[in-house]
RODRENMAR-975348 format. One line per 8 residues: number of its first residue (from 1); their letters; for each residue y, z, x of N, C-alpha, C. Coordinates in steps of 0.1 Angstrom, whole numbers, always signed. Example, Ala and Ser with C-alpha at 12.3 -4.5 7.8 and 13.67 -1.06 7.14 Angstrom:
<pts>
1) AS) -57,+78,+132,-45,+78,+123,-33,+78,+132  -22,+71,+128,-11,+71,+137,+0,+79,+129
</pts>
This chain:
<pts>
1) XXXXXXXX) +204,-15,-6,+192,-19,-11,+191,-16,-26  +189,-25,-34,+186,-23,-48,+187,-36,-58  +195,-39,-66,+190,-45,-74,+192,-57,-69  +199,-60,-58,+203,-77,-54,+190,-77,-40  +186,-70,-37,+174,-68,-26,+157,-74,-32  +156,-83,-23,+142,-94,-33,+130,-87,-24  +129,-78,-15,+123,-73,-7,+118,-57,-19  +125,-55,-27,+119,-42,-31,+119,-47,-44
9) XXXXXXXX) +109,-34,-58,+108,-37,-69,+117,-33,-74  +129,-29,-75,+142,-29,-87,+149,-45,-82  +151,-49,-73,+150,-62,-70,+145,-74,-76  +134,-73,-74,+122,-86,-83,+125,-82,-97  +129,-71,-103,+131,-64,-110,+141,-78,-124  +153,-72,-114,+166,-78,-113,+165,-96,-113  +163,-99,-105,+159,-115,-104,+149,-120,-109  +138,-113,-123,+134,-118,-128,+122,-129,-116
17) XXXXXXXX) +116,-124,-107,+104,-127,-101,+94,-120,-99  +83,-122,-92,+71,-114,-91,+66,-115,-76  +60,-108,-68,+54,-112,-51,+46,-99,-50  +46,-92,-33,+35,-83,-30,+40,-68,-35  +50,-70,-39,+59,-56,-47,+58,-54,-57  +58,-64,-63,+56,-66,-82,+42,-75,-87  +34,-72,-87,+26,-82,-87,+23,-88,-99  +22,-101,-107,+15,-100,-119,+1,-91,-118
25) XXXXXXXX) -5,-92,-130,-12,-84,-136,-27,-96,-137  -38,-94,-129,-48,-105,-128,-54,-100,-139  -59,-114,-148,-65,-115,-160,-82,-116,-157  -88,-110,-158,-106,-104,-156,-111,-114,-162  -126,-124,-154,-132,-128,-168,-138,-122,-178  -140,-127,-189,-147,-123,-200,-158,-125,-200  -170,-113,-205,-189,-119,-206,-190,-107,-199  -203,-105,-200,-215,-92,-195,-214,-100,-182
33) XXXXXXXX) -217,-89,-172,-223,-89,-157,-236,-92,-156  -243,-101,-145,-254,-97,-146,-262,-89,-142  -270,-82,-141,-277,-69,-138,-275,-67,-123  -280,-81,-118,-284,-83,-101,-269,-79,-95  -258,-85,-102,-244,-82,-94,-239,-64,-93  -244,-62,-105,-239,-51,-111,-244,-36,-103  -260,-40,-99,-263,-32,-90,-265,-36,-74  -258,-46,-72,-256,-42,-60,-239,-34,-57
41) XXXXXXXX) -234,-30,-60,-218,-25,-65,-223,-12,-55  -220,-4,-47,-225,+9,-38,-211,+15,-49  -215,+28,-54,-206,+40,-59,-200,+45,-47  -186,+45,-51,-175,+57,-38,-174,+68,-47  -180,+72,-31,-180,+86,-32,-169,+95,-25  -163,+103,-30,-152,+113,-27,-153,+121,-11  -147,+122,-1,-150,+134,+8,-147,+147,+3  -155,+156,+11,-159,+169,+5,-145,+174,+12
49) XXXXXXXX) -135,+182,+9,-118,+190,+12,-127,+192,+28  -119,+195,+37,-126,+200,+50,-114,+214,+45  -129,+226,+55,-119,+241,+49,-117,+247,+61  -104,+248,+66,-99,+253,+80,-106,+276,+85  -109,+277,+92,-113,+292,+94,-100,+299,+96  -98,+309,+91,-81,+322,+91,-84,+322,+103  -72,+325,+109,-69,+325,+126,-70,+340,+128  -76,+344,+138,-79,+357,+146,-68,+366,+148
57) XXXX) -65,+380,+143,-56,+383,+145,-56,+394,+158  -47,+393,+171,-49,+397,+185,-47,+414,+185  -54,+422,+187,-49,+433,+190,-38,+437,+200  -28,+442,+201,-16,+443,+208,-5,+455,+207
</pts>
């Protein structure tokens, strides 16, 4: 697997093509948003780390 392989990106690389590995680069339109689009957009928000409790140590 490598540079003759059209399945991975040193591949597409190599052969001078593009697909779901290499993808071009999508060009955005240009102009302001309008307000109404802009706020309906919901913010992502991050999950909070989950924090595991020290395990009990048995007397023995």
């Amino acid at each position: 697997m490598g540079r003759g392989d059209r399945k991975t990106r040193k591949g597409k690389i190599s052969i001078r093509s593009h697909g779901n590995v290499r993808p071009h680069a999508v060009k955005k339109a240009t102009g302001a948003k309008p307000a109404a689009a802009a706020a309906k957009t919901p913010a992502v928000k991050k999950a909070a780390p989950v924090k595991k409790a020290a395990a009990k140590k048995s007397a023995s």
